[in-house]
N, C-alpha and C positions, 0 to 999 in steps of 0.2 A: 504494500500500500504506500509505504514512503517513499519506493525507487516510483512509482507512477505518478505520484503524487509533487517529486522535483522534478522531473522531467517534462508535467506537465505546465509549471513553474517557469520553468526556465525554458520552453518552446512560446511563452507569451501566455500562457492563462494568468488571468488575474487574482482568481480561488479556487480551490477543486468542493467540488460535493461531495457529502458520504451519504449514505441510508444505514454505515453502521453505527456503535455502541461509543457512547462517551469516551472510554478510553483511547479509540482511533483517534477522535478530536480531540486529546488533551494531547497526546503525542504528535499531530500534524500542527496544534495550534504553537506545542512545546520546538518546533520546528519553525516558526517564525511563517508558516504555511498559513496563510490568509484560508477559514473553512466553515465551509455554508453544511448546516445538516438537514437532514429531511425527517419530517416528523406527520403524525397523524396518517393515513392509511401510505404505505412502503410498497408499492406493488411484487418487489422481489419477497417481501414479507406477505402476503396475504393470506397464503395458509394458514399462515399463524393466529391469524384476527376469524380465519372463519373465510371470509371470502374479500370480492371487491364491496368496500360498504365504509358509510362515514366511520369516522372516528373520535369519540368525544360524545356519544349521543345522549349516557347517562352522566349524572353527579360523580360516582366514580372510578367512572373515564375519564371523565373530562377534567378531573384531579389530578389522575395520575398521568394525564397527557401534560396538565402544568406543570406537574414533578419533572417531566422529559425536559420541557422546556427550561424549565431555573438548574437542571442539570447540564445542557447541552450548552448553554451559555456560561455558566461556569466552568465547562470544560476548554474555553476559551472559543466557541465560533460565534462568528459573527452575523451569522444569518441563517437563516433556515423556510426549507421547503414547506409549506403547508396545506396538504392536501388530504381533501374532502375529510375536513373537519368543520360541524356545523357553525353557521356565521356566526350566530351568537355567543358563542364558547370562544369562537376566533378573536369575535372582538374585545371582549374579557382578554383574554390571554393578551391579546398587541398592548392594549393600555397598560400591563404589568410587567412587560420584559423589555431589555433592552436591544434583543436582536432584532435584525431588521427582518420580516416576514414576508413573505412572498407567496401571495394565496394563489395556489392550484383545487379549482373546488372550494374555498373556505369564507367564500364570501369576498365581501367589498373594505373590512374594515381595516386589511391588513396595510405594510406598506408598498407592494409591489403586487400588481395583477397580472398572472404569467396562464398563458395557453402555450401547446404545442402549434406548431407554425401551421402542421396538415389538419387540426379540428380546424384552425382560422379560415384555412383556404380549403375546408369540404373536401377535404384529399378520399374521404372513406365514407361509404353509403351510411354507417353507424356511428355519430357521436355517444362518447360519454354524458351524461346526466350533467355533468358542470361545466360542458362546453355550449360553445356557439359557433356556426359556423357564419360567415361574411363570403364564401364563394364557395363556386360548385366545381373543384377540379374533378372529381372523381366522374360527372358526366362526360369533362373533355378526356378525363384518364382512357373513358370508357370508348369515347369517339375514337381517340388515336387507336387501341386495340380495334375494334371494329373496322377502322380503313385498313391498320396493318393486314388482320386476315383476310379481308376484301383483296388486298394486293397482289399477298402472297398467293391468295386462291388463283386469279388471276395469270397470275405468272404459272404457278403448277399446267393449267388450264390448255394455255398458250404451248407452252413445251410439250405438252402430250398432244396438243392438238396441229401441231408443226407449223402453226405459223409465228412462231418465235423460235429462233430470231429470222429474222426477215433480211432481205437483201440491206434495208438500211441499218440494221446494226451487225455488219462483218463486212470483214475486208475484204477488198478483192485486190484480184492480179490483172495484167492484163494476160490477153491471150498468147500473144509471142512467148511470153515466159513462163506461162502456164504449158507452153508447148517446149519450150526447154528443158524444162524442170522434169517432165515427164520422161520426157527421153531421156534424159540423164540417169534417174531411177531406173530407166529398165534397162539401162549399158551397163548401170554397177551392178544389179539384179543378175543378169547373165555372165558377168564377170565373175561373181562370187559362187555363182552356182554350180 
């Protein structure tokens, strides 16, 4: 974690993120490594919680997600992820910590409001519950597929059916040297033979 974490450092990142435990970020923060953690539903964690599903929804969750948080800032990061943790709990928790918050799903109250770029641009027929989409790539995704097979059917089509390629896409010779060429072949043809 620490060789990717200077590496990533010193190629121009300006923080790295964790999804793991306090300790990683007291030893990247004990490295002078600027570190953003991630808290409230962990997707690589979801087993753990049960499934995809907020996080915080009772009194004591929502406790022991601030425990995360006055922990994960003491372990020296500066910022953290927070996602699909219910607004109201989000907003509670930003008024009482000093990290800077960056809601995924967690409402509006935090300091930073972060989507993935493909919910923004409609990359996938299926949003998550906490997104919004502002464009419809996945229709042009789908056009581009759609011409491509069209194309390529096309082309199959054509090849089986011998009119590709056609006099205008292959070269030609002229005839004199088409009749050179010829003879030449069957002088070395009968030479070798």
């Amino acid at each position: 974690m620490l060789r990717t974490a200077f590496s990533a450092i010193t190629s121009g990142a300006d923080a790295v993120i964790t999804g793991r435990g306090h300790d990683t970020v007291r030893m990247l923060a004990n490295e002078q490594i600027p570190v953003m953690g991630h808290l409230g539903f962990v997707p690589r964690k979801s087993t753990w919680v049960g499934a995809i599903r907020a996080v915080g929804k009772t009194a004591d969750e929502a406790l022991e997600l601030w425990d995360r948080f006055r922990r994960l800032e003491d372990a020296g990061a500066f910022a953290v992820e927070c996602e699909i943790i219910p607004a109201d709990v989000m907003a509670e928790i930003n008024r009482r910590t000093g990290l800077v918050t960056v809601s995924l799903g967690s409402g509006p109250a935090a300091d930073v409001m972060f989507l993935f770029t493909s919910d923004i641009c409609g990359e996938s027929d299926r949003l998550p519950r906490h997104a919004r989409s502002w464009g419809n790539l996945a229709a042009l995704h789908k056009a581009v597929r759609d011409a491509r097979v069209a194309a390529l059917s096309g082309f199959r089509n054509e090849v089986a059916g011998g009119s590709y390629p056609g006099n205008a896409e292959v070269a030609g010779i002229a005839d004199a040297e088409l009749t050179a060429f010829r003879a030449r072949l069957k002088a070395d043809e009968i030479s070798k033979g």
